[in-house]
C-alpha positions in Angstrom: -23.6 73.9 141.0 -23.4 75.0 144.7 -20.2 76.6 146.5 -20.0 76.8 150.4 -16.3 78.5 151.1 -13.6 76.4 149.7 -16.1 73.9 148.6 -17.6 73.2 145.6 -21.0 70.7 144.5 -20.8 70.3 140.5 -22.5 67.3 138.9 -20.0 64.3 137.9 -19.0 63.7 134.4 -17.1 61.1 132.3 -13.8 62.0 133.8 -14.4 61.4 137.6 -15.4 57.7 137.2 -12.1 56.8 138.8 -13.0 58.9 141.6 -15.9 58.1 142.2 -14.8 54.4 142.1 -12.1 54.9 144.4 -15.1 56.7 146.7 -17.4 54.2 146.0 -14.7 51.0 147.0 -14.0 52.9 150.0 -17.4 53.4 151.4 -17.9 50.0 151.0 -15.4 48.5 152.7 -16.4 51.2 155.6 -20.1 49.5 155.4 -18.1 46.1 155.2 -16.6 46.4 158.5 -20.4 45.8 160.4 -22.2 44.5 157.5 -20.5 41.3 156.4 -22.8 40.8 152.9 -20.7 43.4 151.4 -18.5 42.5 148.3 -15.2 43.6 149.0 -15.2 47.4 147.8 -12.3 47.1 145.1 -14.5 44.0 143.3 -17.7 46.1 142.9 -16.8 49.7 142.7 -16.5 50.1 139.1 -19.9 48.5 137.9 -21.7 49.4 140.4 -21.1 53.3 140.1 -21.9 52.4 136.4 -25.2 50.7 137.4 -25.6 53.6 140.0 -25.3 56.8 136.8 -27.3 54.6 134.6 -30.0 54.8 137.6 -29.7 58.3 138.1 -29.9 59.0 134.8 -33.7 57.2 134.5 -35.6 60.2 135.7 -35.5 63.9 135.9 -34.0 65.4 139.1 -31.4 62.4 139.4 -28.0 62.8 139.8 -24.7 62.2 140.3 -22.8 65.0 142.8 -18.8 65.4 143.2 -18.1 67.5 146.3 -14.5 69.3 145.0 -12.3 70.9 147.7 -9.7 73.1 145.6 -10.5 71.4 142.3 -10.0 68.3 144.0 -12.9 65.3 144.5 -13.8 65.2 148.2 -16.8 63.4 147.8 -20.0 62.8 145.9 -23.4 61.6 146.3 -25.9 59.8 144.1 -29.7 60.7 143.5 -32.2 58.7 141.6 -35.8 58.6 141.5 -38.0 55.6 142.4 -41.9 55.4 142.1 -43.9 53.6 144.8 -45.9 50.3 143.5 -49.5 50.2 143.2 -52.1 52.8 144.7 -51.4 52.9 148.5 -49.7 56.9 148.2 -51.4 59.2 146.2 -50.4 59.8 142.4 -48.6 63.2 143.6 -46.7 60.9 146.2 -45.5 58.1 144.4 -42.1 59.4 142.7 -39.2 59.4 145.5 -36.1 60.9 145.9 -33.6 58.4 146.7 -30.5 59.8 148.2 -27.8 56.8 147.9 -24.1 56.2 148.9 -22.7 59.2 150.2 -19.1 60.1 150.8 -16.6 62.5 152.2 -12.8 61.9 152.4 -12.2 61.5 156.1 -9.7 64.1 156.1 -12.6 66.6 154.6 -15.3 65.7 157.3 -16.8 68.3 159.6 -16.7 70.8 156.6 -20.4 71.1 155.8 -19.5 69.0 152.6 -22.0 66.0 153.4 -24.7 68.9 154.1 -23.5 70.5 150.7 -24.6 67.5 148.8 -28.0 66.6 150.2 -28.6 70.7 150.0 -27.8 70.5 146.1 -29.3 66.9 145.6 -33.0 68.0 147.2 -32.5 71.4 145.1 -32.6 69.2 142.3 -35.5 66.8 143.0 -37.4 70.1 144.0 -37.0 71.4 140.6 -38.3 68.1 138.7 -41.2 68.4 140.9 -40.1 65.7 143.5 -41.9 66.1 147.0 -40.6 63.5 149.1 -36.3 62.1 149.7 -35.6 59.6 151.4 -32.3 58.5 152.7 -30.7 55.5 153.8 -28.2 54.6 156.6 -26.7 51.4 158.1 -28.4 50.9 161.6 -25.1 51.3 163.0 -23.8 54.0 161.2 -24.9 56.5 164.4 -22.6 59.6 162.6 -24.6 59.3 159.4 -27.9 58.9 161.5 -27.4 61.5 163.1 -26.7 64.1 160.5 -29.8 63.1 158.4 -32.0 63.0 161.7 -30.8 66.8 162.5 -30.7 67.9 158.6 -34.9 66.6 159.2 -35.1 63.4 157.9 -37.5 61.0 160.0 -37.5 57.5 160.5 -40.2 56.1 157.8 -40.1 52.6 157.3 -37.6 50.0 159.4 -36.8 47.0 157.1 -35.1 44.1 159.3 -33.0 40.6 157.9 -32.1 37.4 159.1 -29.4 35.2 157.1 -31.7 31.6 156.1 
């Protein structure tokens, strides 16, 4: 658990699925409004965040982060661990820390919180002996960009789409 002033990283349990659902229906429809392949938020919210613990929960050094701002959810984050196919990275390289739907109450922003929960989520995948995270970002989602481009995060791999 991490604490920056008034804030508070624990990791989720049983009793903030609503939250996190609410959190998770709410970054969708934000991702919805530029990328129209999205299900609408309230539809998928609730199984996916199941479907996103059950992932976290596959490996050491996942997890599931709730950001709390005087005991109340602000946010969360989601870590899980993914292993890279075949023999093109080293043994040592091939587990990856995926950092995965992040969210901060708009009304919480510009706090540190977002920072609080990568801080705590890499602490985590440092102590299962995870080298490498990796984050993901809408293209144009330039305020998340930008904060894992200054937190150090590099552009690795650019994966493009065309609807068929």
């Amino acid at each position: 658990m991490t604490s920056t002033e008034d804030i508070t990283i624990r990791a989720a349990d049983a009793g903030d699925k609503p939250r996190l659902a609410a959190f998770m229906a709410a970054l969708q429809e934000f991702e919805r409004a530029t990328e129209p392949n999205r299900t609408p938020g309230p539809e998928m919210a609730a199984s996916h965040i199941d479907a996103l613990v059950a992932w976290a929960g596959m490996r050491p050094g996942g997890s599931v982060l709730v950001a709390e701002a005087a005991g109340e959810a602000v946010g969360f984050l989601v870590t899980g661990i993914n292993e890279e196919l075949g023999t093109y990275v080293p043994a040592e390289a091939r587990l990856v820390g995926h950092l995965s739907d992040l969210w901060v109450e708009p009304a919480f922003r510009g706090r540190g919180i977002a920072r609080a929960l990568i801080a705590e989520a890499e602490s985590r995948l440092r102590a299962a002996g995870i080298h490498r995270a990796e984050i993901s970002a809408l293209p144009s989602n330039d305020q998340a960009r930008a904060l894992y481009h200054g937190l150090g995060y590099a552009d690795c791999l650019m994966t493009m789409g065309r609807r068929l």
